[in-house]
Every structure is written in structure tokens, then in C-alpha cells.
N, C-alpha and C positions, 0 to 999 in steps of 0.2 A: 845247467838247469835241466830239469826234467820236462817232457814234453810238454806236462798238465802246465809248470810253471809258466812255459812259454807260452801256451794259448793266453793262462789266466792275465800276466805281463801285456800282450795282445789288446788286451779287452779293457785293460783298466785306463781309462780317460778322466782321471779325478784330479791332474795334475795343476798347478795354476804355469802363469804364465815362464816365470822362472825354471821350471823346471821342465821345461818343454821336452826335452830331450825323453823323458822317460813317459810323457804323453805317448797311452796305447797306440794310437794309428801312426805316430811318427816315429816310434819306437820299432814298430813293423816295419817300416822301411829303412833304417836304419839296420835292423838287425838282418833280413833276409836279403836288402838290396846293398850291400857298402858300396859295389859297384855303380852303382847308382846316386846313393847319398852321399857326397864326399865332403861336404864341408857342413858346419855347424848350422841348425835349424833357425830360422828369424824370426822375429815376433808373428812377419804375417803370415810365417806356415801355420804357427799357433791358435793363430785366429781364424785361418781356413781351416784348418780342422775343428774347432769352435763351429762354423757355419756348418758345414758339415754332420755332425753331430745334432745339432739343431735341426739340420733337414729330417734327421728321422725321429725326432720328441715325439711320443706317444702322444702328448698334449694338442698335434697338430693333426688334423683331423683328414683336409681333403687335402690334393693338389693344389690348390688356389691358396693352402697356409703355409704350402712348400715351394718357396720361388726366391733365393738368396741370389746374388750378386757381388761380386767383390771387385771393385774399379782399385787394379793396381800396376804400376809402373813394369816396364820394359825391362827384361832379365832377372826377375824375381823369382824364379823354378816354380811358376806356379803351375805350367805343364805336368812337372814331374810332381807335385801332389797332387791337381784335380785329374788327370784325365791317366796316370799312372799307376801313381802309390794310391787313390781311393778308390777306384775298379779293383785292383788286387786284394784292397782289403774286402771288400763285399765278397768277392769270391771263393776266399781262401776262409772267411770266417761266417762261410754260412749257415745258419741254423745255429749260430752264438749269441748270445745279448750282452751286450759291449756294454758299459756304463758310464756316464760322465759326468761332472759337474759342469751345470751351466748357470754360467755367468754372461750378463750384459757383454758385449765385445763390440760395441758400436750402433750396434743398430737399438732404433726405440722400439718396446714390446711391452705395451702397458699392461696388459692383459695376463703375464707373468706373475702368478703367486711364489713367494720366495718361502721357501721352510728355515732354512737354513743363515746364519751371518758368521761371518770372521774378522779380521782387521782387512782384511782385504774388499769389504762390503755383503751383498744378500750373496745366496746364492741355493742351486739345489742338487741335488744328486738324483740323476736320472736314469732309470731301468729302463734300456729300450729294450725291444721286442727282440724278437729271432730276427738278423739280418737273412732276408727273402728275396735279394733281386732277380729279378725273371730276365729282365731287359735292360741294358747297360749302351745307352748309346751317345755317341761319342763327337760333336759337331763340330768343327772347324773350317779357316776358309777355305781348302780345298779339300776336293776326294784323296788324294795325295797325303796328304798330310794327316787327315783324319787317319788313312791305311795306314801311315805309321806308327800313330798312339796304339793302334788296335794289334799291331805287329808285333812290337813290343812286349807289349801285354802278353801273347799269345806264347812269346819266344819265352818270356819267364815261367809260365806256367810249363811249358814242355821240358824246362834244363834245366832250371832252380833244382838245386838236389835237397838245398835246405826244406824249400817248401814241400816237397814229398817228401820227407822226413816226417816230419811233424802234423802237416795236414792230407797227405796221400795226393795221390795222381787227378788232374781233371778233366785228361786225354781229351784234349780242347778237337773237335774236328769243323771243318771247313763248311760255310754252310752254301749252297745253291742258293744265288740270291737273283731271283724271278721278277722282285720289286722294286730294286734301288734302282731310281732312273737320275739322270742328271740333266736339266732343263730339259724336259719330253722324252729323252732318247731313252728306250728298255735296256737293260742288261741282264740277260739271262745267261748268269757262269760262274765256275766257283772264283768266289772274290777270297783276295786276302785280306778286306774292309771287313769279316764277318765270321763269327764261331761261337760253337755251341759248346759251353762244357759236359761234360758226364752227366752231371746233377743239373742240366736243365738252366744254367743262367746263358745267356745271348751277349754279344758285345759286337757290336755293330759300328762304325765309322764314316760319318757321309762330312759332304762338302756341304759350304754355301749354297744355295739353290736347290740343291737335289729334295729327292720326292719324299718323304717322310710320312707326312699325315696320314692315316688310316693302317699304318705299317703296323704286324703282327707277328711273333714266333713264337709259335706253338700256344698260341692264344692269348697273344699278353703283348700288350702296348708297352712301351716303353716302361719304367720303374722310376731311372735314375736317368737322368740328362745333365750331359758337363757341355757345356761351352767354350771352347775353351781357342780366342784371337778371333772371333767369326770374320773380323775387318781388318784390312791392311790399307797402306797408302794406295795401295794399286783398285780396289776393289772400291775407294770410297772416293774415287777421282769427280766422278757427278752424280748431278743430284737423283738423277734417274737411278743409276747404278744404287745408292746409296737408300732410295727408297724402296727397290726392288728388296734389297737384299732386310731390309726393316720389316717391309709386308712379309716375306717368306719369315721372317723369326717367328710375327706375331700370328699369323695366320694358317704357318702348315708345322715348324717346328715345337710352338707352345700347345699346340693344339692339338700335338700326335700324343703326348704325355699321359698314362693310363690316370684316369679322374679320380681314381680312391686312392691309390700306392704311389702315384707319380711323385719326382722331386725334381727340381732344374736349378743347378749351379750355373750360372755367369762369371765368367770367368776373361777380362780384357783390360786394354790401357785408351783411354781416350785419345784414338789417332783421329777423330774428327770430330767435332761441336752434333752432328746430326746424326746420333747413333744410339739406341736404344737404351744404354745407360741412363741419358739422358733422361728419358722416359721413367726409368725406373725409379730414380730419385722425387720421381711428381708423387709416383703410386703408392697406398698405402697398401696393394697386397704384395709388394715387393718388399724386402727389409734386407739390407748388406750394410758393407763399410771400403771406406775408400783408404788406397797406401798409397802415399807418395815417398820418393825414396828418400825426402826430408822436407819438416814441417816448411810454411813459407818464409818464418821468421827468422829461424835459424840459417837458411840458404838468402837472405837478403844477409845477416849479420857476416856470414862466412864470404860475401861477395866484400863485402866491405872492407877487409884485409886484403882485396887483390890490389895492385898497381895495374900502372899504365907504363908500355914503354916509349920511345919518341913517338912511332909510329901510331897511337893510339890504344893497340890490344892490350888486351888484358894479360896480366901476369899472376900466377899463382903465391901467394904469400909464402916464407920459408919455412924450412921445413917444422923449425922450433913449433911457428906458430898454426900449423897443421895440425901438431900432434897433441895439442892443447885444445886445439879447438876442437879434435874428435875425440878427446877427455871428457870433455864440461857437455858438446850434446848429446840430447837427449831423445832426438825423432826421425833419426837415423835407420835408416829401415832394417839395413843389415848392416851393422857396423863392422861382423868381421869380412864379411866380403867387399862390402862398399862404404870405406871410410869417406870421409870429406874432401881428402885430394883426391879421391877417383869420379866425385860428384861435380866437384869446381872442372875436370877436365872436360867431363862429359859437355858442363854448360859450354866452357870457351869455345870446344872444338863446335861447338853446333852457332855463336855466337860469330864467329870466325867465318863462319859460311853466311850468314844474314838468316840464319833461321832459330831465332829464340825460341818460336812456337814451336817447333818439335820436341826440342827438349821438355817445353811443357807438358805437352801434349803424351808425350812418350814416359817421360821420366814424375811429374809433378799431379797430372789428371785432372789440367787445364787445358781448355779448346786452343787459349792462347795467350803469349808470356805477357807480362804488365804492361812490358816497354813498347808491345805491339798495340796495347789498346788506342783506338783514334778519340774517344773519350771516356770522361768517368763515371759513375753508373748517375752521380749526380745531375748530371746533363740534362736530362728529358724527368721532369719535376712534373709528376702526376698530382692534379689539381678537382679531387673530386668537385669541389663547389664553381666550377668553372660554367658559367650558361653563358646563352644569345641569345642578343636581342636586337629588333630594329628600331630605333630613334623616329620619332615622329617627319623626319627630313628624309628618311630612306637608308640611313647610315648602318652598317654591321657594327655593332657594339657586342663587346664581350665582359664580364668582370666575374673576380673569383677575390675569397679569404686568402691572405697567404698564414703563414704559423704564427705569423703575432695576433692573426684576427683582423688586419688588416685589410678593408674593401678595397681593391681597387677595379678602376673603371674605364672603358672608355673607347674608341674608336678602332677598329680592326681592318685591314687589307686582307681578304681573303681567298685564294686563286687552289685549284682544284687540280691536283696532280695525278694523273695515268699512267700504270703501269701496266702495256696490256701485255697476255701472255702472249707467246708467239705461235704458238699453236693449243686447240683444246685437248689434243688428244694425250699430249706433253702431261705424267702424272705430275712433274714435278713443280710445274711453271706455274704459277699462277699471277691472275690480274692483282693489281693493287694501287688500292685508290687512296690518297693522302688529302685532308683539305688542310692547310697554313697559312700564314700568314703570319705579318708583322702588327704586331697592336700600340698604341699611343695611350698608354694609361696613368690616372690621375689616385692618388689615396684619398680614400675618401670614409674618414672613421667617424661613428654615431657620434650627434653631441657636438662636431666639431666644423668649422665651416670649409663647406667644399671650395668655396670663390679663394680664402683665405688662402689656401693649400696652392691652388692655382698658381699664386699671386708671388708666393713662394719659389713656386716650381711651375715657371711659366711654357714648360717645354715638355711637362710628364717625363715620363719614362718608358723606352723604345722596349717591348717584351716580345721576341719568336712566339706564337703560339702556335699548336698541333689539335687542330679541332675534330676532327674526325678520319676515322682509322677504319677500311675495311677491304678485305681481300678473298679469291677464294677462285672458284672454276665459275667464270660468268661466258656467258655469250656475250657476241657483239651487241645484236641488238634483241630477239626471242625467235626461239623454235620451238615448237611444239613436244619434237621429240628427241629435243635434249636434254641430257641429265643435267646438266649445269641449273641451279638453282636461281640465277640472278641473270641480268646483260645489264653490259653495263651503261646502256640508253635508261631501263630503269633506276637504275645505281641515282645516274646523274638527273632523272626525275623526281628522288626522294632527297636529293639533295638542295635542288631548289626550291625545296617546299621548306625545307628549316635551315638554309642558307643566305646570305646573300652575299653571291662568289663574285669576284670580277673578270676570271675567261677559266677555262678548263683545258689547260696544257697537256698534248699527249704526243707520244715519242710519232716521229712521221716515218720510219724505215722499210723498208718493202712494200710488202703487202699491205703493211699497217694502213698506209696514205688511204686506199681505198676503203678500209676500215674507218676511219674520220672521217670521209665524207660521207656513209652511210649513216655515222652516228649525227652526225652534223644536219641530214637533209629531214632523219626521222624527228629527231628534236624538232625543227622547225614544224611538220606538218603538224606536231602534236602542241604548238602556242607554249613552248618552253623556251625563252630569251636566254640563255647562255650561249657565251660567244668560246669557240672552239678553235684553238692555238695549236697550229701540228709544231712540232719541234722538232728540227733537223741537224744532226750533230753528226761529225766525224769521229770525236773525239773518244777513247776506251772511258768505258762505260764508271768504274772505277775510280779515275781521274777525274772526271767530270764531277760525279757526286760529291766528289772531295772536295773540289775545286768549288761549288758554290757552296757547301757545307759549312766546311770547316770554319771558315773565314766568321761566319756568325754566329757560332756555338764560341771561339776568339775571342769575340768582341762582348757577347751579353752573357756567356758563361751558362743560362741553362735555359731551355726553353720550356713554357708551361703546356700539359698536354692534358688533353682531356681522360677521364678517368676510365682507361681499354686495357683488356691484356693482351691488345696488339700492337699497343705502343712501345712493353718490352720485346715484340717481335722488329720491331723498327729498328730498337736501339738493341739488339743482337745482331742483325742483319749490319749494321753499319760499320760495328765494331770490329767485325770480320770478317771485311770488304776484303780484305791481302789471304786471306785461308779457305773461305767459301765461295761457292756460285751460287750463294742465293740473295739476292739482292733486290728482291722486286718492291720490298719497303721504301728503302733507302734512294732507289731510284724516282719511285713516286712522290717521296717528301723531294729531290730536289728539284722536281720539275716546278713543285706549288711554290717555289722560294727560290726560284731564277728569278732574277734582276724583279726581288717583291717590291713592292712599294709602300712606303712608310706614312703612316697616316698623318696628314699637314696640321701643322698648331690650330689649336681653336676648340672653344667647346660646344659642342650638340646641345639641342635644347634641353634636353632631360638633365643633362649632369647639372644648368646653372638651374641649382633650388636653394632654398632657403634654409641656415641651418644657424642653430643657436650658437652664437662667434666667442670663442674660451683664447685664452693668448694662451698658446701653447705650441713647443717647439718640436713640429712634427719631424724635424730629421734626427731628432735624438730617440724620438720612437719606433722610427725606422731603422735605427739599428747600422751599424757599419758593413753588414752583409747585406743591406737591402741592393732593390737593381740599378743596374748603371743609368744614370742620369745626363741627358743632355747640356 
């Protein structure tokens, strides 16, 4: 091939999925790196190139329309495209305009006009601009590590003989780096984290935490930002750590990104539930796609040819039906690298240790595997039409619609759980207050008579309720000149203005005691009757919650909650009591639902009224899912 061929081969990105191999940018590294590319491309290089390619659509205007992500599994070489093979290419083909067909690849873009359709669906052909990077910078969890993506890089540009062949010398030199600090400390020296080509592009390499924001060479903020592992098990150990290293993404690394030209790849595997990913999935100026290194259905079906031997483990099915089974699927990530028996090993060995969640976590781009979950998302049954009210007798009554339209009604046990933080300065901790309790409720449908139903079901039916849900940086009780926006002396004043609680349970440990009785003597001088319960436990924190948890999620299967989006923070928090330290939900609801008390037979004045009496069989209308009955 002639040089011209080889640039033009280079640049042509019109390929569809199939034919990945002759996709320009992987074609590029294939051809100048074999050293490097030794095994055949997977779908998801295809697709990170896809995203890629996407980053610089003429169609996308600022920074804020170039921010992909790609959540994918553990030994995928996504190093060696994001933070390798796609630096060399900017480099080596600057001042070219590369061209691609872009197609959907996972993420939604409604805003997409399509020219173009084939059997394949829409699609367009896109003339990007002159590739122009100024600033090429390179983030990972350490300085370490980032120095070596940047190394490398650096070592090909200097020896590749291919590459100056074709595109000439970049005579890369070493830059004096005056500004990379790492947590506060300056470093004035020539780094190997950093170099300048010939022509004016930068590629720079920092760690987690280091200094970033306002960073400049030769007048130009960053262009192009890869991501690439910012989190490890070691780095996401607590929740301090884990929020530290979250503020530093969102507040000095997205934020150094130059506002017109800038683009940021994300590039990781879900080694933790609280980590920006997470985030990213909420946002709608983020857009990516997630790989796992097989669908969930196909690695439940593939589990289901394993055996057991005497001793319990799991055994791998033979080889016949192995080789069948990575035949027929289909969502395989790399099937020539990682067939199905290297998938089922991965799991056992990690199963074999009592750790399912890593391998999800690592290999699937789950927080945490099925068999870990402590319930199912069914559990905590949000009840918009849920209110309260007091009964002419003084009584807490609650009632809501269930899905058949079904009223029910009727007397509530309500006690007020604390979770206080342990310190305010703590970013990670926070207070968290749960109100719950157990309800005794009657059905009670229009048209139909409530006495009748009674008479029926002279016991109602026992339902957990989760009535109010709120957390955040409170003080004990107020200061003037703290940031904290609540204490939770107020908390528990606005509570008995639209409660009525029976004690307010709060952990009694250390310092805390003192704390209670503060909140306990301020209450009193201010004529608020709530009676204030310290609670003193030896017991790990985790066990306990379980320990009065569980048992009643057991027995009534879902409990109804009021309409919060911090009641899915409760039931995250609980579910991944064994993988997380954040627990401040989970710990609050079980303080309000230790040894709760169940509201006694009998009806409140309100419920006995008058209603038009029809014979009809209200347990056929309730349906065989309704709730358990006493």
C-alpha cells in the first residue's frame, strides 16, 4: 500500500459492526501496533470506537454535548484503546478529517437526524473536522500508572519506524511541569507524566486527586480527557475516600476540560455501588453504554449446566456441552478471548472465596450479585396515596389505594428512628431519620359495607409502614454559624406537628448519650411531649439491622412507604449492608421497628360508619396476592 492509501485506510471509519477489523482507528492499531494488538477486536472496541468518533460530531457543539462513558467489565483492553490506541491516533493523524458512519450503539440521542437507512437501520455519514488536539490528558488512579499510559505513548512515537514512515517524526520532548501537584505538594521537574510533540499536541498523565483544574499548555486547557480505572478496591475502601475522590472528578477534573473543544471519555468497571458511573446513568448530558462480559440470561442459563460435587461446589459442565453452549450464545463479549468456560471459572473461583459481588462487580457492572441481595426491589412498595390522620380518640391512622383501588384503613404504631452522624465535620456521614411502624388495617371499598368486611376479617391485616424519610448534615440542636441546614431538635419538632409518634429511638454510644440528653431537655423546655429512648447495643452494626429487619420483611413480604426518593436510598443502603459502609438509612428504620408494637383489635370511631351493605365476596376481590392475614 502506498502511503496516501494508508493514511486514506486510516481515516475511513464507515465500517459496520462485522467488519470491525478494517474500522479506521482499529485498523490503525492493528497495523502500526501488532505488538500491541495481538488478538482479534470485540464488539466493545467497536463500540468504543463508535463513542469515540461521536465525541468529535461536528453536530456537538460545547463540552457539556461531549461527555461519553463506557461501564465495562474487568480485562476488556479498554486501556489499550482509550488511553493508547486513541491518543496515537489524534496525534499521528492531525490536521486529517477522519469520517464515520454513525449509528445508535447504545446510548439514546433523540436529537439525531438520520439521512441515511440500510438493513442494518438509520444511519449517517459524518465528515469530522481537522483532528486538532492541543491537550491530551490522561487520568487514572495513580500518578504511577497514569506515567505509564503516557510512557508508552511517548516510547512509540520515538521507535515506531512504521510511524515515521508514513506520518514523519514528532520528536516528543519532555515538559517542565511547574503545576502537577499531588494532594497540595508542588512538583517542579521534568516528569515522565508529560510531553510535548513537534506540532504543538501536550499529553499529560496525573493520578486520582492531583491538581488539574486551571491547568494550561501553551494556552489550551485540556481537548480530550480519557479516564481510564480512576477507582480501585483499595481507593474505594470508605466512604470518605470514595467521596473525596468523586468531588475531585466532578469539581477540578470535569471542570479543567477547555468549554468549546473539550471531550471526556469514562472509561471503568463497577468496583463500587458509589461511584460516578452511577451518576452518570441519572444524567441526561452524559450518554455511554455498559459491557458485561455476558448478558444476565445467558450466564444464569450457562450456570444451570453446572453440578455440585459431594461437597457442595460447583462444577463446570463437560466439555461437549461447553462448546455448544459458546455456539448458540450470543452476548459474549469477546468470545475469542473469553469463551464461556473461562466466564463459569471466573465465577466459581470468586464463588469459592464467598465473594459473588466481585465478580459482578468486576466482570457483570453490578454493585452486587443476585444471591447477595438481602431483599427484592419489591419489598419497600411506594404508596403515593398513603396519608395521616388522627381519629377523634387521639389514635395515628393511616390509609392508602392499593392497585386494585382498594381503601384500606386503619390504626398505626408509629416510633421515630435516629440515626445520628458521628461527627459533623465527617463529609460522608450523615444523620438519618426514619418514622415506622406497624399498621392494623381494614378494606374498606365504596358501596360496600366497612362493619361487613370487619365481620369477615375480624383481625385486619398486620402492614410494616415507612412513613417518613429524611436525612442530610443536621446539627444537634442550632447554631447560628453552622452550615448544617436542619438539627435535629427541629427535625423531631416538625415531626410532631404532623405525627403522632409513640418514643423517638436513638443509638446511645459515646458521645452520643450526651447528645440525647440535650435534645431531650431542649424538647422539654420548648412544650414538645415526645419521649426519648437512647438505645444501647454491643451488637455489629450490620447484624443487628438484619437481625430486627429481616424477620418482618419474612413474614409480611413488602412493606408500604410513603411516596420519597429516599426511600430507594433506604432500600440501597440495606441491600448492601455486606459491600458498603453506608448504612445510616437502614440503621434508622431499624431503630423505629425494634420490638414495634402492633396495633390491638378494634375499630376507631371513624372507621365504624355507615355504608350501603351489597353480599359480596371481598376475599375474591382481593385477590390471592393481597396481604397476609391474621
Amino acid at each position: 500500500m502506498t502511503r496516501e492509501e494508508i493514511i486514506e485506510k486510516c481515516l475511513d471509519n464507515t465500517y459496520d459492526i462485522e467488519d470491525r477489523e478494517e474500522q479506521g482507528l482499529l485498523w490503525f492499531g492493528r497495523y502500526f501496533f501488532p505488538h500491541v494488538i495481538k488478538n482479534k477486536y470485540s464488539e466493545a472496541h467497536f463500540k468504543m470506537s463508535q463513542l469515540y468518533f461521536e465525541l468529535l460530531c461536528p453536530q456537538r457543539k460545547t463540552a457539556m454535548d461531549r461527555q461519553a462513558y463506557m461501564l465495562i467489565h474487568r480485562e476488556a483492553a479498554k486501556s489499550t484503546i482509550g488511553t493508547f490506541l486513541m491518543p496515537l491516533y489524534s496525534i499521528f493523524l492531525k490536521g486529517y478529517r477522519p469520517v464515520y458512519k454513525q449509528r445508535e450503539v447504545g446510548f439514546d440521542d433523540t436529537n439525531l437526524l438520520w439521512e441515511k437507512e440500510d438493513d442494518k437501520g438509520k444511519y449517517n455519514i459524518v465528515h469530522i473536522s481537522e483532528l486538532n488536539e492541543k491537550f491530551i490528558l490522561i487520568a487514572s488512579e495513580t500518578a504511577g500508572q497514569s506515567e505509564t499510559f503516557v510512557t508508552d505513548i511517548k516510547s512509540e512515537i520515538e521507535s515506531n519506524v512504521k510511524l515515521m514512515e508514513i506520518f514523519g517524526g514528532k520528536h516528543p520532548e519532555d515538559i517542565i511541569d511547574n503545576e502537577l501537584t499531588s494532594y497540595g505538594r508542588k512538583s517542579t521537574k521534568w516528569t515522565k507524566s508529560a510531553f510535548l510533540t513537534n506540532d504543538n499536541t501536550a499529553v499529560v498523565g496525573v493520578g486520582s486527586g492531583q491538581r488539574v483544574r486551571g491547568r494550561k499548555i501553551k494556552g489550551s486547557r485540556p481537548t480530550f480527557i480519557a479516564v481510564d480505572d480512576m477507582y480501585s478496591e483499595e481507593n474505594t475502601k470508605t466512604a470518605e475516600r470514595r467521596e473525596g475522590l468523586n468531588q475531585w472528578f466532578y469539581n477540578a477534573l470535569k471542570n479543567s476540560v477547555d468549554s468549546e473543544t473539550g471531550k471526556m471519555l469514562w472509561l471503568g468497571t463497577m468496583v463500587h455501588p458509589d461511584i460516578v458511573a452511577k451518576e452518570f446513568k441519572k444524567d441526561p448530558l452524559w450518554w455511554g453504554i455498559e459491557v458485561p462480559i455476558i448478558g444476565d440470561a445467558e450466564l444464569k442459563e450457562a450456570l444451570s449446566y453446572c453440578t455440585r460435587d459431594g461437597e457442595g461446589r460447583l462444577r463446570l459442565p463437560d466439555l461437549k456441552t461447553l462448546a455448544e453452549l459458546n455456539e448458540k450464545m450470543t452476548t459474549l463479549s469477546w468470545k475469542d478471548r473469553y469463551p464461556i468456560e473461562h466466564i463459569l471459572k471466573k465465577y466459581i473461583e470468586q464463588l469459592s472465596k464467598q465473594k459473588p459481588d466481585y465478580f459482578y462487580q468486576e466482570y457483570m457492572n453490578k454493585p452486587i450479585a443476585p444471591e447477595s441481595e438481602t431483599l427484592s426491589p419489591d419489598a419497600f412498595e411506594i404508596q403515593p396515596s398513603l396519608i395521616f390522620s388522627t381519629d377523634p380518640y387521639g389514635n395515628q391512622q393511616c390509609e392508602y389505594k392499593d392497585k386494585n383501588q382498594i381503601r384500606w384503613k386503619g390504626k398505626v404504631n408509629l416510633t421515630v428512628g435516629i440515626d445520628m452522624a458521628s461527627a459533623l465535620h465527617k463529609k460522608a456521614d450523615d444523620t438519618a431519620i426514619c418514622i415506622a411502624g406497624m399498621a392494623r388495617l381494614y378494606p374498606n371499598i365504596p358501596g360496600f359495607d366497612l362493619t361487613n368486611s370487619k365481620h369477615k376479617y375480624p383481625n385486619g391485616i398486620i402492614v410494616p409502614i415507612l412513613a417518613h424519610v429524611e436525612g442530610g448534615k443536621y446539627d444537634i440542636i442550632s447554631f447560628k454559624d453552622s452550615k448544617a441546614k436542619k438539627s435535629v431538635v427541629t427535625a423531631l419538632v416538625d415531626i410532631s406537628k404532623r405525627f403522632k409518634v409513640d418514643r423517638v429511638r436513638i443509638e446511645a454510644n459515646g458521645q452520643q448519650e450526651m447528645s440525647i440528653r440535650a435534645i431531650d431537655s431542649t424538647l422539654r423546655e420548648m412544650g414538645v411531649d415526645i419521649m426519648i429512648e437512647p438505645q444501647y447495643t454491643n451488637t455489629e452494626k450490620s447484624q443487628r439491622i438484619k437481625a430486627t429487619l429481616l424477620p418482618i420483611f419474612q413474614k409480611y413480604k413488602k412493606m408500604i412507604c410513603v411516596d420519597d426518593p429516599k426511600v430507594k436510598v433506604v432500600y440501597e443502603q440495606l441491600n448492601m449492608l455486606t459491600i458498603s459502609d453506608k448504612d445510616d438509612y437502614p440503621d434508622a428504620l431499624e431503630k423505629a421497628l425494634y420490638e414495634t408494637r402492633i396495633p390491638e383489635i378494634g375499630a376507631s370511631w371513624e372507621e365504624i360508619s355507615e355504608h350501603n351493605k351489597v353480599d359480596f365476596d371481598i376475599q375474591e376481590e382481593l385477590g390471592e396476592d393481597s396481604w397476609y392475614f391474621l
